[in-house]
C-alpha positions as CSV (number, residue, x, y, z in Angstrom):
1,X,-12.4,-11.9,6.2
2,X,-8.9,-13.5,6.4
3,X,-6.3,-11.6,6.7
4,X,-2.9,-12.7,4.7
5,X,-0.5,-14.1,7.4
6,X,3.0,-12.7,7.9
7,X,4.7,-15.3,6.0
8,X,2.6,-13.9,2.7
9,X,5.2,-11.1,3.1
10,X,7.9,-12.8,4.0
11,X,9.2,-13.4,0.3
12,X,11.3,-10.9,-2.3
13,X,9.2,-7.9,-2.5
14,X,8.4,-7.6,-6.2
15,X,6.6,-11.3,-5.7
16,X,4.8,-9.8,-2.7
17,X,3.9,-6.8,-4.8
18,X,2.4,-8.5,-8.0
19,X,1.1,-11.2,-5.3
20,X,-1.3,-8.4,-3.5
21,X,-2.9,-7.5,-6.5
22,X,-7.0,-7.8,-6.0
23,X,-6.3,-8.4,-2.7
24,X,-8.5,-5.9,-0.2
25,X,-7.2,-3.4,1.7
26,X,-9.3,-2.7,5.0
27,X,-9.6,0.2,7.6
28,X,-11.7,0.0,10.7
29,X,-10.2,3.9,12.0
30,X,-12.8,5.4,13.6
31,X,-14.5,2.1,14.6
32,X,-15.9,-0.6,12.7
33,X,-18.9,1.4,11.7
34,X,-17.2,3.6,10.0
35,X,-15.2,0.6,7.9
36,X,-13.6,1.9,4.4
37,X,-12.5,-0.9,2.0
38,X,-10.7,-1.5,-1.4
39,X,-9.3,-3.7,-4.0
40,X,-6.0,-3.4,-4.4
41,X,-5.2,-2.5,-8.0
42,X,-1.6,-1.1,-8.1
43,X,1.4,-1.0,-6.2
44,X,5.0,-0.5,-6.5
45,X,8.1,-2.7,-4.8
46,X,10.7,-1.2,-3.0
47,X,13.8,-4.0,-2.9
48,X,16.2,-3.0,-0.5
49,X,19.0,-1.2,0.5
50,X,20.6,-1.5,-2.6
51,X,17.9,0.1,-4.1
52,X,18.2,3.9,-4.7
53,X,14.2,4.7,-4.6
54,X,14.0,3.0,-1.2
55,X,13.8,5.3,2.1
56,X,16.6,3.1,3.7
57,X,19.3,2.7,0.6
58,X,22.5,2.1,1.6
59,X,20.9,1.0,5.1
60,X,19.9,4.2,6.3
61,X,18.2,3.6,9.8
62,X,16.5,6.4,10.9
63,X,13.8,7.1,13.4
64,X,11.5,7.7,9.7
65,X,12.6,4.3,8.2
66,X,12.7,2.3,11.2
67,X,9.7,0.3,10.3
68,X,11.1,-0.4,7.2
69,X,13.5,-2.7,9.3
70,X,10.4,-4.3,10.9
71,X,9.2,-7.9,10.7
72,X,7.3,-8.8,7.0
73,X,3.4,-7.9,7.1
74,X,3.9,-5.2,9.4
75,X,2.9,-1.3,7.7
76,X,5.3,1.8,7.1
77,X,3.3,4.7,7.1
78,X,5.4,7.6,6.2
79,X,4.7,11.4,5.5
80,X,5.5,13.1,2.2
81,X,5.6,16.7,0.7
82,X,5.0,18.2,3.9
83,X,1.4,16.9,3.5
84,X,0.6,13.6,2.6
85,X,0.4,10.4,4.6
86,X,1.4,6.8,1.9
87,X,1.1,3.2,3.3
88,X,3.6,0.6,2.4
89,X,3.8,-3.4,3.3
90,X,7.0,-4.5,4.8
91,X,8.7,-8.0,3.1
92,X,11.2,-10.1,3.2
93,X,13.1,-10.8,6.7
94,X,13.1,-8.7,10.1
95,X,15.8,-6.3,9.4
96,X,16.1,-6.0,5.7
97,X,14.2,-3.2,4.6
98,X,12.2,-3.5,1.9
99,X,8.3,-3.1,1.2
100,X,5.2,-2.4,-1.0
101,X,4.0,0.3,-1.5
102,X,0.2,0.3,-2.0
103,X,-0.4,2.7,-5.3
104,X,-4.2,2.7,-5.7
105,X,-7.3,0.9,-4.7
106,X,-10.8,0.4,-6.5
107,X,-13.4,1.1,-3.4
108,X,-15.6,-1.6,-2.5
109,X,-16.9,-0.6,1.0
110,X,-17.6,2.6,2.7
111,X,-17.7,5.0,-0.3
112,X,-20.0,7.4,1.7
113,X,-16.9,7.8,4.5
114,X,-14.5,7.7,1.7
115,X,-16.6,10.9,-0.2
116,X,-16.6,12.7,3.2
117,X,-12.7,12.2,3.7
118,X,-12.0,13.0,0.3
119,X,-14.1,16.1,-0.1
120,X,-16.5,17.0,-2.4
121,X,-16.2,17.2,-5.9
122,X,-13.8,14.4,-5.9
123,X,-15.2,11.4,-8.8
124,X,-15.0,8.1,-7.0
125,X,-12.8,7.0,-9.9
126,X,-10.1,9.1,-8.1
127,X,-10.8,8.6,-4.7
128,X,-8.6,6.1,-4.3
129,X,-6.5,6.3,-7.4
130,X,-2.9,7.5,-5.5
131,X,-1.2,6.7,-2.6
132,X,-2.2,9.6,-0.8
133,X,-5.5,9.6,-2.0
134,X,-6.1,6.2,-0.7
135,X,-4.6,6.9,2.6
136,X,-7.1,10.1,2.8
137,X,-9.8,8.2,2.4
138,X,-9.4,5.3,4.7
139,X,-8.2,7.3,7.2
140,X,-5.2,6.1,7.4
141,X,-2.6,8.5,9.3
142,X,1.2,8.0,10.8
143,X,-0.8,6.2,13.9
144,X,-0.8,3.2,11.7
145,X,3.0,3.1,11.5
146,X,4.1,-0.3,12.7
147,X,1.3,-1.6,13.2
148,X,0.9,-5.6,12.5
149,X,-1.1,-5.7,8.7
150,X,-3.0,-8.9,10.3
151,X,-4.7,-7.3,13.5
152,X,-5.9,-4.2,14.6
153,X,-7.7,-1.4,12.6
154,X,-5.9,-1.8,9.4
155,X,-5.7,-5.2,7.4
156,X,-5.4,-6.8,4.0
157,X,-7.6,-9.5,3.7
158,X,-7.6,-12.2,0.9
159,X,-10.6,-11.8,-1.4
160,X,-12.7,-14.5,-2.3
161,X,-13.0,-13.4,-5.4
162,X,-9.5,-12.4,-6.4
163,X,-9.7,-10.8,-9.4
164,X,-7.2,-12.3,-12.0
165,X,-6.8,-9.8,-14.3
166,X,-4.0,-9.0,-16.9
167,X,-0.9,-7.9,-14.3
168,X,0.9,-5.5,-16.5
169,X,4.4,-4.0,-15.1
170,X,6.3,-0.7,-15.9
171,X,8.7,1.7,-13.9
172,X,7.7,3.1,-10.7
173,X,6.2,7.2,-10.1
174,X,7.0,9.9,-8.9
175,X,10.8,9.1,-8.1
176,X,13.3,10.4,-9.0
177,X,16.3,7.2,-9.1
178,X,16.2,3.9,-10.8
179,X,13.6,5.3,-12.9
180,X,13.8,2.4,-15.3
181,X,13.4,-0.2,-12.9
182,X,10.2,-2.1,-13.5
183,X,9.4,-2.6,-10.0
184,X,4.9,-0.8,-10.5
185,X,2.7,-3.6,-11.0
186,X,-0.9,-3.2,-11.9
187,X,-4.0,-4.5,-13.3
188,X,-3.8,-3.3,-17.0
189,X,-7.6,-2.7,-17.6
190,X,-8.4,-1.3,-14.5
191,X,-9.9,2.3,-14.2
192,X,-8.9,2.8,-11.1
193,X,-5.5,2.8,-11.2
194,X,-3.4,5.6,-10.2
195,X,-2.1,6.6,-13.5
């Protein structure tokens, strides 16, 4: 498995997002044995600091966002509602803060580790299907924040077979600013997107 290399992210964020797309999404927390993995099937771009949805608009550097400022390919983990942990992929250049936020996943490894993180009851279509869902079920936790999205216990590898399915585009959930920016990307037949 090869991970993408930094300069993958190193580009304007919505080519980055629509570019990850099929890509996989891996997490070795707890050890390789207990290895989770998924496609990625959705995702939403989050431009800059001239972008009102972003954490750092109007380059807000705070000790939450500062690994939004990080170099491209590195992750900001950050928590939400008082309860939920979502994962993002820093773009563009060291500095500007921008990233990708991963939406949803269609499992491919580790379902079994995935059910037990999850709970039970939970259909595998939505395991997955939601940032924090995803992040629940690979384990992935603010321990992750900054760390490098080609090394370590959580990667994104390029997938062999990279699915090339219909990309379709719309505005991005759960915000509550630039709602009519079409910045969510996703495959338009999967059912395992988010929404």
């Amino acid at each position: 498995m090869t991970p993408l290399p930094a300069k993958f992210y190193a580009r304007p964020t919505a080519e980055v997002a629509r570019s990850l797309l099929g890509h996989i999404l891996v997490s070795d927390v707890g050890g390789a044995r207990r290895r989770t993995a998924g496609r990625i099937v959705e995702v939403e771009a989050y431009v800059g600091p001239h972008d009102p949805a972003c954490h750092a608009y109007g380059h807000r550097r705070t000790p939450r966002t500062e690994q939004l400022y990080a170099a491209a390919g590195t992750a900001y983990v950050y928590f939400t509602y008082g309860m939920h942990w979502c994962l993002n992929a820093v773009t563009e250049a060291e500095d500007y803060p921008a990233a990708v936020l991963i939406r949803a996943l269609e499992p491919v490894a580790g379902l079994e580790i995935m059910r037990r993180r999850r709970g039970t009851g939970v259909a595998d279509r939505h395991l997955c299907a939601g940032p924090a869902r995803l992040c629940e079920a690979l384990g992935v936790t603010g321990e992750l924040n900054g760390a490098r999205l080609q090394q370590g216990p959580l990667r994104i590898v390029r997938s062999r077979s990279r699915r090339a399915g219909r990309i379709a585009k719309g505005p991005r959930v759960g915000i509550t600013r630039a709602l009519d920016w079409p910045l969510r990307f996703f495959f338009r037949d999967s059912p395992w997107v988010s929404r």
